[in-house]
N, C-alpha and C positions, 0 to 999 in steps of 0.2 A: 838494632838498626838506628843511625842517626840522623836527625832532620834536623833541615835549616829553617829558619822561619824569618822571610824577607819584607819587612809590612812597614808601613811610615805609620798607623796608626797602633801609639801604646800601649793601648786597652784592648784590641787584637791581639796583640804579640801576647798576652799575659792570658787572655780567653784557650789560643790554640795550646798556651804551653801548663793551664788546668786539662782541656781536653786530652794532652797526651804522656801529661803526670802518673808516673805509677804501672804504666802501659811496657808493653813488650818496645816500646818507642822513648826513644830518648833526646831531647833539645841540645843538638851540637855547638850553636851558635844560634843568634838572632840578628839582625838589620834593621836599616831604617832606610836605604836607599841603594840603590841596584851599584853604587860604585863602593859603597861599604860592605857589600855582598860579594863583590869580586874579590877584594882583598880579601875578607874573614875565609873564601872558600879554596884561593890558595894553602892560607895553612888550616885548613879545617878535615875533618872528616867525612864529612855529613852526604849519605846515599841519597835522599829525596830533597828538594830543596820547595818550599810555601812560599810559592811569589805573588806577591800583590798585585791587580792590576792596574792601582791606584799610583802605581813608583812617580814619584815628579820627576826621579832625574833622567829616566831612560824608559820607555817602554819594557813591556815583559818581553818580546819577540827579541829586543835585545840583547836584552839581559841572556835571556835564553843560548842563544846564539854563542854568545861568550863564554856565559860557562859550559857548552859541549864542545868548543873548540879545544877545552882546555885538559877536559877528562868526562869518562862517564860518569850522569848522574841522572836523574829525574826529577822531572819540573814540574809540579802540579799548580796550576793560576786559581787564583783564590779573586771571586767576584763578588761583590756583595749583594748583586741583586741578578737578574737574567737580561737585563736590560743595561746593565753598566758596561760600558767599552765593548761591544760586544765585536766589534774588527777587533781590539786588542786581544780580545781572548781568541780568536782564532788566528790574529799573525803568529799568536804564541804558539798555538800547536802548530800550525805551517810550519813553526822555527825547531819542532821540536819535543814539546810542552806534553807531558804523557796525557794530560785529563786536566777538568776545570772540575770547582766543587765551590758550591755556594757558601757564603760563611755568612750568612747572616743571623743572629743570637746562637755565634758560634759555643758559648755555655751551657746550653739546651742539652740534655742527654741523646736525642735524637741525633743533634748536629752532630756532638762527638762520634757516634757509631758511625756516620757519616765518613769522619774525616778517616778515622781507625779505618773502614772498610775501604778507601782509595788505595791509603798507603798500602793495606796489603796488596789489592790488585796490583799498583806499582813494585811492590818486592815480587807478588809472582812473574810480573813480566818482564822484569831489568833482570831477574835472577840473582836473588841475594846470596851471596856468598861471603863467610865470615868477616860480619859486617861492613863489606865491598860491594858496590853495584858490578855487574859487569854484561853489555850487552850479547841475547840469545841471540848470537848470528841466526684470454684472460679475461674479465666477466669473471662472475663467480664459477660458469662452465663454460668455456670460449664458444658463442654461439657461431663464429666464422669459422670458416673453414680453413681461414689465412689470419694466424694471430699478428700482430705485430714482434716484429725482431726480437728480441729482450737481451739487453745489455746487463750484466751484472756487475760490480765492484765491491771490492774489498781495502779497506786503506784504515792506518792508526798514526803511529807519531810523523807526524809532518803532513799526515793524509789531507785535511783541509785544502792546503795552497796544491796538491797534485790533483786533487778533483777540479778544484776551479779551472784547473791550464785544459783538464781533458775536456770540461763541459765546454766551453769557452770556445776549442778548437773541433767543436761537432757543428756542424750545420744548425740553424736556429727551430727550425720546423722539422728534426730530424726523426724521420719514418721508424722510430724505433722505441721500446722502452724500456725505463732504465731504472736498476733498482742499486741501494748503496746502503751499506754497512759501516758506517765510520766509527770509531770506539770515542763514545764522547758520552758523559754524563747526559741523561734522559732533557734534565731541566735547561739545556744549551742550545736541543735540537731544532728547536724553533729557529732560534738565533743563527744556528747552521746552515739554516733552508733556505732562509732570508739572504743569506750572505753571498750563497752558493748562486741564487738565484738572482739576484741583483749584479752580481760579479759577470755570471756566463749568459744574462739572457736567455736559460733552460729554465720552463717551468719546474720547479720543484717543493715537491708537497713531503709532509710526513705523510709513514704511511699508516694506516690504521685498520683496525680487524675490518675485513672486508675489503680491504685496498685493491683493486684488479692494476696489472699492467694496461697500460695507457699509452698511445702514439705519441711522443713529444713529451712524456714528463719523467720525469725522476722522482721517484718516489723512495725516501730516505727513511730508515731508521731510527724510529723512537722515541725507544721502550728502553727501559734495564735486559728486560727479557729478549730473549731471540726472534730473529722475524725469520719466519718460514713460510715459504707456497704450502699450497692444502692443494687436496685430490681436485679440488675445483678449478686451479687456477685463480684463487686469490691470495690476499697474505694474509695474516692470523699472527699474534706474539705467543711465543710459550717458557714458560719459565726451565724446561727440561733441554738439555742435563743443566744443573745444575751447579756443578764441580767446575764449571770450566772457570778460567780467570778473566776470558774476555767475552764481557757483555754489552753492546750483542755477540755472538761470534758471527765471522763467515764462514768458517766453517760450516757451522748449520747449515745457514742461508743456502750455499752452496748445494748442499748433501740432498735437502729438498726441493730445490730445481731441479738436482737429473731427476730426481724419482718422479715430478708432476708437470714438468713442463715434456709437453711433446716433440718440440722442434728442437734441436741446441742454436746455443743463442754464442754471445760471446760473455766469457769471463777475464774480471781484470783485476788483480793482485795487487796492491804501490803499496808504497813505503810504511813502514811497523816496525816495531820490536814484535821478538816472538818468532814462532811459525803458525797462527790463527791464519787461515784460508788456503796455506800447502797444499794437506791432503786433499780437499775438498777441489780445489784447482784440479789436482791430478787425476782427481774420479771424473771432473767435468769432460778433459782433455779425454780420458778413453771411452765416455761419452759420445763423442765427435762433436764437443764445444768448442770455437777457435778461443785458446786462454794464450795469456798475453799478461807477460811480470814487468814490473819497472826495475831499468835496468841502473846497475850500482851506482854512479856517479850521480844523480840524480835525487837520491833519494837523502833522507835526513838521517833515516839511521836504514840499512838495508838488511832485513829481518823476515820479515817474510817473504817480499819478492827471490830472497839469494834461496830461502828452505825451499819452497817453488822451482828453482831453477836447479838446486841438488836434487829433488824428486824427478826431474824430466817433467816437469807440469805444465810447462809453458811453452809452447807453438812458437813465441814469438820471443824478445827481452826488448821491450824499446823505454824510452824517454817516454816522458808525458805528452808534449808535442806531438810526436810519431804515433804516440796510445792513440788520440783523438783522430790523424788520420787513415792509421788502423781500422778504428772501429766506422768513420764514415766509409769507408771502403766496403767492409761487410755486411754493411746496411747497404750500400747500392747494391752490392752482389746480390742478397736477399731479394732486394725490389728488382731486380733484373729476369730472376730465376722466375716471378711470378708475372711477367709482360706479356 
C-alpha cells in the first residue's frame, strides 16, 4: 500500500518515513506544500495521503477537496498537538479527511503503532484492492415516566460539517436528547465538542461511563472503544467486538439502543465510507424508530447513508437541512403526544 507524506517540516517527513520503513507500507512520494502535492499526486500512485495541518500554501480542507475531486484516495491530517488548528482539522474531515492522528515525537515506537494502526483502519475502510483505494459504496434508571426524546446519529468522512448543519438547524432549547458517534481519533474529541458546540449553539458534552441522556444536550463519543446504553439507561464504553474497523462503531451504538431504550427515539445515518450504522439503522427502523439517511448529493463520499438506503433502513433520505427539520418535527410530535 502506498502513502504520500505532505508536511513542510523536513525532520517530519524523515520521522514518518523511519516509522513506515520496512512495514507492509511503502513512501510513494513526499511534499513540502499542498500545490507540490497536487502535482506529485497526478502522476503518483499513492492510496493514503499524510497531510499536514501546518501547509502555508493552502489549508488541508483544500487540499483535501482537490485531491478527491480528482480520484479516490484518503487523507489522514497530521496535528502536532490537540490544540493546533483545531477548525482546520475538522474543515478537513467536513471536506473529506478519513481521521486526524497526533504526530508529536512521531520516532517514538508508540507513535509509529499509532500511525501503522490508522493506515490500516484507512485500508480497511477505502477497501484496499491491489494496491488501489476504491470507495465501499435515562438517569442511570429513568426515574420519569416520560424520558426525554433521544435523537441518535451516526456520521464519518465528511461527518463533522453535516452535524454542525443538523445541530445548528434544531431549535436551541430543543426537548430532546442527543447522542453521536463520529469516527475521529479519541484525542480530537474534545476539540470536536467544542467546535460542534460553538458552531450550533447545542450543548454538547463527551460522553462518559455514566453519561445519562439529557434534554438539550448532545452527548458525543470519546473513546477508541464503543459507546453503548446499558440495561440502566446510561452509556458505558466497551472495547467488544473488537474486530470491527470502525471505532467507535454505530453500529453498536445503534444495536444497544433498541435493546435498552424503552421508547424509539429517531436515528440518523450521514455521510461515511463503509456501511458502519446500515444494519443497525435497519434493526432500529423495525424497531419502530423514525431513521432518516443523508441523501446522495449532499454527502462527501455516500457510503453508509446509500448501504442504509439498499437495506430499506431509512423512513426517510433527506439533506442535512431537511435532517434538522425532520427531527424538530419529531420532537414536537413527541411533546404533542404527552400534552
Amino acid at each position: 500500500m502506498k502513502v504520500a507524506v505532505v508536511v513542510p517540516e523536513s525532520l517530519l517527513r524523515r520521522a514518518l518515513s523511519r516509522a513506515l520503513n520496512g512495514g507492509e507500507y511503502v513512501i510513494d512520494w513526499t511534499a513540502g506544500t499542498g500545490a507540490e502535492a497536487l502535482h506529485q499526486f497526478e502522476n503518483g500512485d499513492a492510496d493514503v495521503l499524510l497531510v499536514s495541518a501546518s501547509l502555508d500554501d493552502m489549508s488541508p480542507a483544500d487540499l483535501t477537496r482537490r485531491l478527491l475531486a480528482r480520484r479516490s484516495c484518503g487523507v489522514i491530517v497530521l496535528a502536532h498537538d490537540t490544540s493546533e488548528g483545531v477548525s482546520k482539522v475538522y474543515d478537513a474531515m467536513a471536506a473529506g479527511a478519513l481521521d486526524v492522528l497526533r504526530v508529536q515525537a512521531l520516532g517514538e515506537r508508540v507513535s509509529s503503532e499509532a500511525l501503522l494502526s490508522k493506515l490500516r483502519t484507512a485500508s480497511r475502510m477505502l477497501g484496499h484492492t491491489s494496491g488501489k483505494m476504491r470507495s465501499i459504496q435515562a438517569g442511570a434508571l429513568m426515574a420519569s415516566a416520560r424520558p426525554p426524546a433521544l435523537i441518535a446519529i451516526g456520521a464519518s468522512t465528511g461527518g463533522p460539517q453535516a452535524l454542525l448543519t443538523v445541530l445548528s438547524g434544531l431549535p436551541r432549547n430543543v426537548s430532546a436528547s442527543i447522542v453521536i458517534v463520529q469516527h475521529v481519533d479519541s484525542e480530537f474529541s474534545e476539540g470536536l465538542a467544542i467546535w460542534l458546540q460553538e458552531g450550533s449553539g447545542i450543548r454538547v458534552e463527551i460522553a462518559r461511563p455514566g453519561s445519562a441522556p439529557k434534554s438539550g444536550v448532545a452527548l458525543l463519543a470519546g473513546s477508541k472503544d464503543h459507546l453503548i446504553m446499558t440495561a440502566g439507561g446510561s452509556f458505558r464504553y466497551t472495547p467488544e467486538p473488537r474486530a470491527l474497523a470502525y471505532r467507535p462503531s454505530v453500529d453498536v451504538l445503534f444495536q444497544s439502543l433498541l435493546q435498552h431504550w424503552k421508547t424509539p427515539g429517531a436515528a440518523v445515518l450521514l455521510t461515511g465510507m463503509g456501511r458502519d450504522g446500515a444494519e443497525g439503522l435497519h434493526k432500529l427502523r423495525k424497531g419502530g424508530w423514525h431513521t432518516i439517511a443523508q441523501e446522495e448529493s449532499s454527502c462527501v463520499v455516500y457510503g453508509m447513508p446509500k448501504a442504509a438506503v439498499l437495506l430499506g433502513a431509512a423512513s426517510k433520505v433527506l439533506a442535512p437541512p431537511a435532517i434538522a427539520a425532520e427531527l424538530a418535527a419529531f420532537v414536537a410530535r413527541r411533546q404533542a403526544l404527552h400534552v
